[in-house]
N, C-alpha and C positions, 0 to 999 in steps of 0.2 A: 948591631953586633949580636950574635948567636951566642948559647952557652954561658948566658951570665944575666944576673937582676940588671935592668936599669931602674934609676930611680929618679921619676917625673914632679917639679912641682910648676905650679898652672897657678897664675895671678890672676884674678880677672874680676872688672868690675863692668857687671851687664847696665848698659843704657842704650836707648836709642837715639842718644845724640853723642858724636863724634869726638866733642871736647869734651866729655864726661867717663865714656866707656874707655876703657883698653886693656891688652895684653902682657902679659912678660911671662917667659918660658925658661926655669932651670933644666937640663940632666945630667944626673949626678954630681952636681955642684957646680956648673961649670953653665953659663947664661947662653943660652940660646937663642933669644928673641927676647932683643932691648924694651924696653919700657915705649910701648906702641899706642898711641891714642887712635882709636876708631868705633864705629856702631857697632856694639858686641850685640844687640838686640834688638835689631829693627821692628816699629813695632808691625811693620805687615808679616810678620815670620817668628813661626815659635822658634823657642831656643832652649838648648837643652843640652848639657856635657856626657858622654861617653866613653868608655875607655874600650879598649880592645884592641886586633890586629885587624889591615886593611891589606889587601892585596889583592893579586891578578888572580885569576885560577889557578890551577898546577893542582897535579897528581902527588906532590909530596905532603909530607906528615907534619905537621905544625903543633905544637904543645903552647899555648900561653898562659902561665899561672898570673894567677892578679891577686894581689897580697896587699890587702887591706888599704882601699883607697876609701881617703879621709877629705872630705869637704867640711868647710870650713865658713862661717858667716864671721864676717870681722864689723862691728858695726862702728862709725864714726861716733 
């Protein structure tokens, strides 16, 4: 969607083992990717989170603000 905040949160617990690591993905309140077990951090591969826009090329004009992302350690 163009002309509005989204607003992203990202669950994730890095392991390199399968039954340990996984995913789950809000935006804007509303669950995008269910509660996913898998190797968030294999260990032959760094890993690392970034935020940003990804696209094709194109000659048009792109503005993206990034408004205070917050990571978060939760420890057990």
């Amino acid at each position: 969607p163009r002309d509005r905040w989204l607003r992203f949160r990202l669950h994730i617990r890095w392991s390199a083992d399968p039954s340990e690591g996984f995913v789950e993905l809000w935006m804007n309140g509303g669950r995008k990717i269910g509660f996913t077990r898998l190797a968030t951090a294999p260990s032959d591969n760094d890993h690392y989170l970034r935020q940003g826009i990804y696209r094709f090329r194109c000659s048009c004009r792109t503005i993206v603000y990034g408004d205070a992302m917050t990571v978060k350690q939760v420890v057990p």
